[in-house]
C-alpha positions as CSV (number, residue, x, y, z in Angstrom):
1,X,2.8,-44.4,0.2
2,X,4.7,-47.0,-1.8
3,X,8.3,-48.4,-1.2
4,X,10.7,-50.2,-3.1
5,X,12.0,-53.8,-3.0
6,X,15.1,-54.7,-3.9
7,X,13.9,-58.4,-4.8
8,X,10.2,-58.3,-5.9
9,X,10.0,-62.4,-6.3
10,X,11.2,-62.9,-2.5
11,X,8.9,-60.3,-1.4
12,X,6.0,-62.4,-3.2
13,X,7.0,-65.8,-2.1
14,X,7.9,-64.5,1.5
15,X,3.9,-62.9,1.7
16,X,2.5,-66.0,-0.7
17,X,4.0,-68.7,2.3
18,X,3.8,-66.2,5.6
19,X,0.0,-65.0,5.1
20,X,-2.0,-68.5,3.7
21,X,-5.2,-66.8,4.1
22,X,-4.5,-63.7,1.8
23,X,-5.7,-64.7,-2.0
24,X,-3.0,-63.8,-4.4
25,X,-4.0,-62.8,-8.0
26,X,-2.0,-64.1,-10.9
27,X,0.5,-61.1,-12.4
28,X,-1.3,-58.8,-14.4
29,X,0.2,-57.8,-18.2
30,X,2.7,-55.9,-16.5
31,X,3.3,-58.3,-13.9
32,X,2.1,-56.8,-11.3
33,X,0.8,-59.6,-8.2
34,X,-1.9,-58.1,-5.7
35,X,-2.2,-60.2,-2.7
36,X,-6.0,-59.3,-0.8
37,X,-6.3,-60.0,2.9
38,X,-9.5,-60.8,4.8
39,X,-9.5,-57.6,7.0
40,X,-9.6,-55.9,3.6
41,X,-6.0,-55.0,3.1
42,X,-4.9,-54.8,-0.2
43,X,-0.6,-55.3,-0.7
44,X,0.6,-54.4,-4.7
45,X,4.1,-56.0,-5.9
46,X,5.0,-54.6,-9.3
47,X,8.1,-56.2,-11.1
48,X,10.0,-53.1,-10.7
49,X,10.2,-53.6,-6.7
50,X,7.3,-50.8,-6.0
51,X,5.0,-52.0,-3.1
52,X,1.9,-50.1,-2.6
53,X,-0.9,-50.5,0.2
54,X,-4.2,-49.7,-0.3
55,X,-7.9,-50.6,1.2
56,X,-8.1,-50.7,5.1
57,X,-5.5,-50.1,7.8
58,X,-4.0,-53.3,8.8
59,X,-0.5,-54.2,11.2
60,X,0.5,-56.3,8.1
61,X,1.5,-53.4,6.5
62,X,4.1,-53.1,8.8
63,X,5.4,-56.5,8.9
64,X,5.4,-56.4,5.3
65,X,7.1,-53.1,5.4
66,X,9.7,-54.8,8.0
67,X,10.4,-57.4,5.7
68,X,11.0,-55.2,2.5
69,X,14.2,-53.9,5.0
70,X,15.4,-57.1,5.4
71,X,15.4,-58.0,1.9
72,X,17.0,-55.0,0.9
73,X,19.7,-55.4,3.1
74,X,20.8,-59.0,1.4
């Protein structure tokens, strides 16, 4: 299920600095930045604020999904 981000950048920069060990591709044509996370979690920005999860259950979802809250509420 996706969600939407009110601030796509800050979303990228907050998981780019809080999760070191996740390997961030570089946008794609459309901009789009997938950040891939050693348990096998995969996290999908899009420009447009649309977040999508895919690839193996992970608790970062959540924290991810907790932070998408807090930047929509700025």
């Amino acid at each position: 299920m996706a969600i939407s981000c009110g601030d796509p950048g800050r979303l990228i920069q907050h998981i780019g600095n809080s999760y070191p060990k996740a390997k961030q591709s570089e946008p794609t044509a459309i901009g789009t930045v997938q950040f891939s996370f050693p348990d096998g979690h995969v996290v999908n920005v899009f420009p447009n604020g649309t977040v999508n999860f895919q690839g193996k259950a992970s608790g970062v979802k959540a924290e991810i999904e907790a932070q998408v809250e807090i930047i929509n509420r700025a």
